[in-house]
C-alpha positions in Angstrom: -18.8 -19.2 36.5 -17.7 -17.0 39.4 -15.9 -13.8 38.5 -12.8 -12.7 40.2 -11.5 -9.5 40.3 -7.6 -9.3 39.1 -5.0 -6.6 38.9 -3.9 -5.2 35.6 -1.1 -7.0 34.3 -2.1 -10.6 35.7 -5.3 -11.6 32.6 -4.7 -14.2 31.0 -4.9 -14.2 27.2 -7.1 -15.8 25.3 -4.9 -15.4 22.1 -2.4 -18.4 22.0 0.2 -18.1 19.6 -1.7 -20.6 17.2 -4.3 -18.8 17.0 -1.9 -15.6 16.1 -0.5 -17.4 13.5 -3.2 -18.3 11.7 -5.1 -15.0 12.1 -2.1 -13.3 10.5 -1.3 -14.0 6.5 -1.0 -10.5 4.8 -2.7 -9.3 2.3 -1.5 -6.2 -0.1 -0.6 -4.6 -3.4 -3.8 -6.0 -5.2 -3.8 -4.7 -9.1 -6.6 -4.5 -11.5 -5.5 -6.4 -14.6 -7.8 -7.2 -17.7 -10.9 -9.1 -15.9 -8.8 -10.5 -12.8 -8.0 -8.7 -9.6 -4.2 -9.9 -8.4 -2.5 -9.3 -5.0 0.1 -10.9 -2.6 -0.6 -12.9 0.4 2.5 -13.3 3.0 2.0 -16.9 4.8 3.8 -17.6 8.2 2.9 -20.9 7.5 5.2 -21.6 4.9 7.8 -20.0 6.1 6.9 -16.1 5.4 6.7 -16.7 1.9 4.6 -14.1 -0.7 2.9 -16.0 -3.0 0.9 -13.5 -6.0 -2.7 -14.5 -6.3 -4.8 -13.6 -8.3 -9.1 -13.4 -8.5 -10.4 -14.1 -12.4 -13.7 -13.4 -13.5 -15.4 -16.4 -12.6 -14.6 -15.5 -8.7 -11.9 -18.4 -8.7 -9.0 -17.7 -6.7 -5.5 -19.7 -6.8 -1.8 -19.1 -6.4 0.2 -18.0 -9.6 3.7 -18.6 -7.9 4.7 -22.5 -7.2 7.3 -23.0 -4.1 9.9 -21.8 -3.5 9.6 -18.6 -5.4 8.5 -15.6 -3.4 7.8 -12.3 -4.3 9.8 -9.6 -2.3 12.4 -6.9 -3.6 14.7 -5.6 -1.5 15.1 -2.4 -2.9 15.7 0.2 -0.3 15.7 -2.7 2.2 11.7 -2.0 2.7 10.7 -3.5 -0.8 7.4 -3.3 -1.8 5.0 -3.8 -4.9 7.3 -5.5 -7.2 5.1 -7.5 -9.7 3.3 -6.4 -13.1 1.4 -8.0 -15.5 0.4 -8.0 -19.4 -1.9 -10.1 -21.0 0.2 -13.1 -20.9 2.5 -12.9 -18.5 3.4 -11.7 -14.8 7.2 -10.3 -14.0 7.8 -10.4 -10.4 10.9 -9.8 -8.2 12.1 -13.5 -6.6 12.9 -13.2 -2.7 15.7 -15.3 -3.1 18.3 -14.1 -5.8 16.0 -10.7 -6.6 16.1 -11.6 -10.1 12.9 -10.9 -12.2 10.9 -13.4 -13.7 8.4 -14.3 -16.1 5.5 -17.0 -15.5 3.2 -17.9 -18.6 -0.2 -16.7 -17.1 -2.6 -19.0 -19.7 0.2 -21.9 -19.5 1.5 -21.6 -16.3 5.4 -23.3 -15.9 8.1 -22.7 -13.6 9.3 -19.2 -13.5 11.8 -18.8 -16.0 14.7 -15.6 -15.3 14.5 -12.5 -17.2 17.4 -10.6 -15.8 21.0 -12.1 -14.8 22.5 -12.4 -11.8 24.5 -9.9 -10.7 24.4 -6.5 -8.2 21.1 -5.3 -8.8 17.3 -5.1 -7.0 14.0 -4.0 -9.0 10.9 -2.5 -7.1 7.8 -0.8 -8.7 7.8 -2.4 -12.0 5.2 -1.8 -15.2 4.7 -2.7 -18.8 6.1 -0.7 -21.7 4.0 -2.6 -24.4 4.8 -0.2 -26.9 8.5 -1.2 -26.6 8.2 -4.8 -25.3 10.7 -3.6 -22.1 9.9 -3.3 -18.7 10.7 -0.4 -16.9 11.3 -0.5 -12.9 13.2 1.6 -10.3 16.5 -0.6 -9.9 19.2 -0.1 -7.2 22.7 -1.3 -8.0 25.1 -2.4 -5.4 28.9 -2.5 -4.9 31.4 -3.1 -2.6 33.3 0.4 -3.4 30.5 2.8 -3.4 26.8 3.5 -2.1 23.9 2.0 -3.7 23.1 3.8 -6.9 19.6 4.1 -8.1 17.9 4.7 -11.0 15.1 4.1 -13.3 16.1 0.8 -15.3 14.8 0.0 -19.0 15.1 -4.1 -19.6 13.8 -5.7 -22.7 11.3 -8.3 -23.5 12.7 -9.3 -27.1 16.4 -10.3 -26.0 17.3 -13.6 -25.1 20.1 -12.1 -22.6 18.1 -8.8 -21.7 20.2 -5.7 -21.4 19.8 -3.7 -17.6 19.7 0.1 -19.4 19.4 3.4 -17.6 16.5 5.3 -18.4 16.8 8.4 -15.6 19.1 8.9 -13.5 21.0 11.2 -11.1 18.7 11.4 -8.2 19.4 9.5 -5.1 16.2 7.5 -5.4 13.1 7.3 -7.0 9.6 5.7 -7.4 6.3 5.9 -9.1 7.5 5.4 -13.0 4.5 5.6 -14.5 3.3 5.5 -18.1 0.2 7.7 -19.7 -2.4 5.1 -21.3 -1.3 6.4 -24.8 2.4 5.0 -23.9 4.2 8.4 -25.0 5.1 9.9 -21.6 6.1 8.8 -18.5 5.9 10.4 -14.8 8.0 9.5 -12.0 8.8 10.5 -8.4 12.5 11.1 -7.0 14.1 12.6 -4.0 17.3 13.5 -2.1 19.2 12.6 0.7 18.8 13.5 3.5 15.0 13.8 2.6 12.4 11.3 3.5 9.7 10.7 0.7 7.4 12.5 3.1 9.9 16.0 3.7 10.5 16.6 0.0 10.1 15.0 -3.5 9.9 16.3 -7.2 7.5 14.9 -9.9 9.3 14.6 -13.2 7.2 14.2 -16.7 8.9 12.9 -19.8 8.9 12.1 -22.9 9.0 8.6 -23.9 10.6 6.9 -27.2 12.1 3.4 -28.1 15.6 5.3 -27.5 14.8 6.8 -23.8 13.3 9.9 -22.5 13.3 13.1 -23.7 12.1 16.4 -22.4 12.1 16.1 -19.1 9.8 18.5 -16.7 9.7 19.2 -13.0 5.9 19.5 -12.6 5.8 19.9 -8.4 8.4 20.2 -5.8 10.4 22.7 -6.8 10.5 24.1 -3.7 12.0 21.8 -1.6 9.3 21.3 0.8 6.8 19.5 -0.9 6.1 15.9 -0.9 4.8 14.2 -3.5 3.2 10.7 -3.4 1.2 8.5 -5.9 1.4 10.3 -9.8 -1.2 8.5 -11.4 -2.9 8.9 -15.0 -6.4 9.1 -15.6 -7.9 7.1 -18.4 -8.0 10.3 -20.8 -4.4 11.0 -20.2 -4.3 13.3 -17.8 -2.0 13.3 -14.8 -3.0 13.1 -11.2 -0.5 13.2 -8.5 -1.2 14.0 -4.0 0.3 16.9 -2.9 0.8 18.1 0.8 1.5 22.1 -0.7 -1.5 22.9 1.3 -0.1 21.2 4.8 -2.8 18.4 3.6 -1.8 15.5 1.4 -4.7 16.6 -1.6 -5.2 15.0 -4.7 -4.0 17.3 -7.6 -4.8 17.3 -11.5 -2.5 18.6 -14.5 -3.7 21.0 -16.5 -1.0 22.2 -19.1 1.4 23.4 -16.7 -1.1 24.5 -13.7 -1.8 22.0 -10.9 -4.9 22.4 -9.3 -7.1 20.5 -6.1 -9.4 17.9 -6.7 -11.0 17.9 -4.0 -10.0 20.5 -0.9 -10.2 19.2 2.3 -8.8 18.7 5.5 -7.9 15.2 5.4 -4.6 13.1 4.3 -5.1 11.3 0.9 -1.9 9.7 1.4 0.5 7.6 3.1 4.0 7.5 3.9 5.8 5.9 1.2 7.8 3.2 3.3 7.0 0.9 0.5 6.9 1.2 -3.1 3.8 0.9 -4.6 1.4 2.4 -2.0 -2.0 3.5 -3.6 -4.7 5.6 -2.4 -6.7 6.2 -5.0 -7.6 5.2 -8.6 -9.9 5.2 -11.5 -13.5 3.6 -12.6 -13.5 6.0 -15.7 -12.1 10.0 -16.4 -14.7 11.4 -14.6 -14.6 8.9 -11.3 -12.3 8.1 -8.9 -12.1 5.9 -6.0 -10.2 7.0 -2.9 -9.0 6.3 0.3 -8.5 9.5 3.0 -7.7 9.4 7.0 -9.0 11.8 9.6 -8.1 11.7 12.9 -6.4 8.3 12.1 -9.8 6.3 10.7 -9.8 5.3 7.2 -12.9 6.0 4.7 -13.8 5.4 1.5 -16.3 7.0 -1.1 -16.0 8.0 -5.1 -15.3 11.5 -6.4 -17.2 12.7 -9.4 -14.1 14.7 -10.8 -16.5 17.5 -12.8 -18.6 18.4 -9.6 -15.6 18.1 -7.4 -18.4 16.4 -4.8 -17.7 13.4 -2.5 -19.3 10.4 -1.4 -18.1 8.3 1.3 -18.8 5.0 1.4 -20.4 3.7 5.1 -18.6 0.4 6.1 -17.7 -1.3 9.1 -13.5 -1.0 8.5 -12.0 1.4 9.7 -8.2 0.4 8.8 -8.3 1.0 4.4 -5.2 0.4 2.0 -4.1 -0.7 -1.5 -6.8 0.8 -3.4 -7.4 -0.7 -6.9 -10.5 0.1 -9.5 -12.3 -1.8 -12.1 -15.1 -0.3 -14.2 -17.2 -2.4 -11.4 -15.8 -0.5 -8.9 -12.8 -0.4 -6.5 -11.5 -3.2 -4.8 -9.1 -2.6 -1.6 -7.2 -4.6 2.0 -9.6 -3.5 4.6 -9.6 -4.4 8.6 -11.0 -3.1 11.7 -10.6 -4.1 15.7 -12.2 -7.4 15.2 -11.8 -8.0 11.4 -8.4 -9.3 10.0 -7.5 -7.6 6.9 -9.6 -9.1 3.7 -9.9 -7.8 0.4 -13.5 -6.4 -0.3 -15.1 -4.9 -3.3 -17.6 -2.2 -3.1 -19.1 -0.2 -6.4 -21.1 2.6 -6.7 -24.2 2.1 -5.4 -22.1 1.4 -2.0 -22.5 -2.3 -1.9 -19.7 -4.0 0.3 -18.6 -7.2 -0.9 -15.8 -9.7 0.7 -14.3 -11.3 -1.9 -11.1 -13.0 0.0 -10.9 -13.7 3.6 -7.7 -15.8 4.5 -7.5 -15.2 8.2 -9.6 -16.2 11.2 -9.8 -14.7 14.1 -11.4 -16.9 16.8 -11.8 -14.7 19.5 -15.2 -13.1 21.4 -15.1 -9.8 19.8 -15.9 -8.3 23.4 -12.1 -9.5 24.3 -10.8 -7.1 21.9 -9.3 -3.9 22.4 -11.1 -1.5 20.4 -8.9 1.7 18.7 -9.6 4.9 19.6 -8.8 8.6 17.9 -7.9 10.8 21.0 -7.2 14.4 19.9 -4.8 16.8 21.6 -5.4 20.0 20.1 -3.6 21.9 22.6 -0.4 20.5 20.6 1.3 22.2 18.2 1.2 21.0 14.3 1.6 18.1 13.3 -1.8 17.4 14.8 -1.8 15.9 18.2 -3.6 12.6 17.3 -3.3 9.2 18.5 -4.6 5.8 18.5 -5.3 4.4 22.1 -6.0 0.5 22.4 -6.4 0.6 26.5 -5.7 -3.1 28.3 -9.2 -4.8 27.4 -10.9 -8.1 28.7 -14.5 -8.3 29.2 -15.5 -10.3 32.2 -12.6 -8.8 34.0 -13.9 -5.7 33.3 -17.3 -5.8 34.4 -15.9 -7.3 37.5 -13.2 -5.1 38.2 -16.1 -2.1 38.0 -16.9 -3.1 41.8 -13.1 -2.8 43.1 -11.4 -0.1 44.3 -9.7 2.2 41.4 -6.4 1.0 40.0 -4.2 2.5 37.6 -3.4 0.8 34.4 -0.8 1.3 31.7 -2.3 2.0 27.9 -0.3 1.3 24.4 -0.8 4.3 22.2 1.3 5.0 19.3 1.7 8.9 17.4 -0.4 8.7 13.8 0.5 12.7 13.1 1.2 14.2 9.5 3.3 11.4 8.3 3.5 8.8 10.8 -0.1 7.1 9.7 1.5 3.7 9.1 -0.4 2.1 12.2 -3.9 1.5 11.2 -6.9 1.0 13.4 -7.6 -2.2 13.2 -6.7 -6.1 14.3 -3.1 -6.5 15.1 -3.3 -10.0 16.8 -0.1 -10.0 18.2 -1.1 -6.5 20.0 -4.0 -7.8 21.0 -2.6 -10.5 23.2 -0.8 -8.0 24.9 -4.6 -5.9 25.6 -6.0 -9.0 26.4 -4.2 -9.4 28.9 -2.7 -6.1 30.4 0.6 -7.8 30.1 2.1 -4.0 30.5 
């Protein structure tokens, strides 16, 4: 076929609006329960709903929520990871009436209501076994005052469960967390008119049928500090990312002294515009998995916690989140220019595994406008880094290499200290604008 040369702006795409639907179900929050690996797919084809999936040791996968129910809280009008699990059940947050519910995992019925109508929204929710309650960050609304946070305690033994306050006082919170011997619990919280990535406060507490007792600011005294993702280790100890440094580290407890992991110029972190973002977690007290950014490209790798020494993982994603760990190794959503996000698994000896694939991108992968880290270092901090995806088509390309030069207009969007929310990797919906130089 003949080639033509054509002016920016006048390509025609080769992405319909099909093809960007069915290239674009989500995937995210994936947990490591038990044996089974569980996450939430978002499906445009039924309407946007999120149904929880989950992967069981066999490799079968199949949806644990029946129509209509959806999972999606609306706390703090972003939401976020709002399902947990224990060995018989999940609790998720429904879409519709943001009511939690409980669905039999070995004798799966319709979802039956565990909280009553009324006011409130859950997010971030976990399993205190010890004291058959859940415990979830819960935001309570009314018509005569703001929104009022706090961390919520709701019981698993009442037939009409009880919505108690745990902690409260701060304007929100996030990351309740319990240690694996269920006697403390961690949690994030900040202020207005702070963003989660200006200044939060990690609190530790003790834990007891009655409430919390005790409780510690271990980091972010200081008011500018941001702390994201407190996590335990299976030995008890607490891990939490800290940006003290001007990098988003990963930091360990010891006593009352917090020390770096790992030192490095890189972000192990993301901002928190969702609850239940994770970056990092734990094959046994000694390993951890991790995902870091530099210069706005995800990696991967596994740090031996004793040596303090790294190993990156080589793989052909370069866009890496919700990180979650087996004793296998860690499974996470990973994408790049031409792959749509999937869920992969990779252990230790760095083999990269696909385990769930839902979209399809039908599309030469030479039509695609491949991301690009361009560094400004002449800019002040934050870093001057961005992520270019110029106007690309291939045959028009090649063609228009023989024409006279024309100016073009690029996309590019700011990834600096805390803005790393846009990934590298396939947006389709983008990349029928690139296609096609529609600018």
């Amino acid at each position: 076929m003949a080639l033509s040369p054509k002016p920016y702006g006048s390509w025609s795409s080769s992405i319909s609006a099909e093809l960007i639907t069915r290239a674009t179900p989500s995937v995210s929050f994936l947990q490591s329960y038990g044996d089974a690996l569980y996450w939430v797919e978002g499906r445009p084809w039924e309407a946007g709903r999120n149904v929880i999936m989950r992967r069981d040791r066999h490799g079968t996968v199949s949806d644990l929520l029946p129509a209509p129910f959806s999972h999606q809280s609306k706390v703090h009008e972003y939401g976020g990871m709002a399902y947990t699990l224990d060995d018989n059940h999940l609790y998720f947050v429904n879409a519709a009436d943001q009511r939690i519910y409980c669905q039999h995992l070995q004798h799966p019925t319709s979802p039956v209501p565990l909280t009553p109508k009324g006011p409130w929204r859950f997010a971030d929710l976990i399993v205190d076994a010890q004291h058959q309650r859940l415990i979830a960050v819960c935001e309570e609304h009314s018509t005569e005052r703001q929104p009022e946070n706090y961390l919520a305690a709701i019981a698993l033994n009442n037939t009409s469960p009880i919505i108690d306050k745990l902690v409260a006082g701060a304007d929100f919170y996030a990351y309740p967390r319990l240690s694996p011997d269920q006697t403390r619990l961690c949690w994030i919280e900040w202020q207005h008119p702070n963003m989660p990535w200006d200044s939060t406060q990690l609190w530790l507490a003790n834990i007891s049928a009655t409430g919390v007792t005790g409780n510690t600011l271990v980091a972010g005294a200081s008011g500018d500090e941001a702390i994201f993702q407190p996590h335990w280790s299976p030995d008890n100890t607490l891990y939490f990312v800290s940006d003290q440094s001007n990098w988003w580290n990963i930091y360990r407890l010891d006593g009352d002294v917090a020390s770096r992991v790992l030192p490095m110029q890189a972000e192990f972190a993301a901002p928190l515009w969702q609850f239940g973002i994770t970056t990092y977690d734990f094959i046994d007290a000694n390993t951890m998995a991790c995902l870091w950014t530099d210069q706005g490209i995800w990696h991967s790798g596994f740090i031996d916690i004793a040596a303090a020494k790294l190993t990156p993982t080589v793989t052909q994603y370069t866009s890496m989140q919700s990180l979650a760990c087996d004793e296998h190794g860690l499974y996470m959503v990973a994408g790049a220019a031409a792959l749509p996000s999937e869920v992969i698994a990779i252990d230790q000896q760095a083999m990269v595994t696909s385990i769930y694939a839902p979209a399809t991108l039908d599309v030469d992968p030479l039509n695609l406008a491949q991301p690009e880290s361009i560094l400004f270092p002449q800019w002040q901090w934050p870093a001057g880094a961005r992520i270019l995806l110029p106007p690309h088509q291939w045959a028009l390309l090649r063609r228009r290499k023989r024409t006279a030069t024309r100016y073009c207009h690029v996309s590019w969007w700011p990834h600096g200290r805390y803005e790393q929310w846009l990934k590298p990797k396939t947006s389709v919906l983008d990349q029928s604008w690139f296609c096609c130089s529609r600018y």
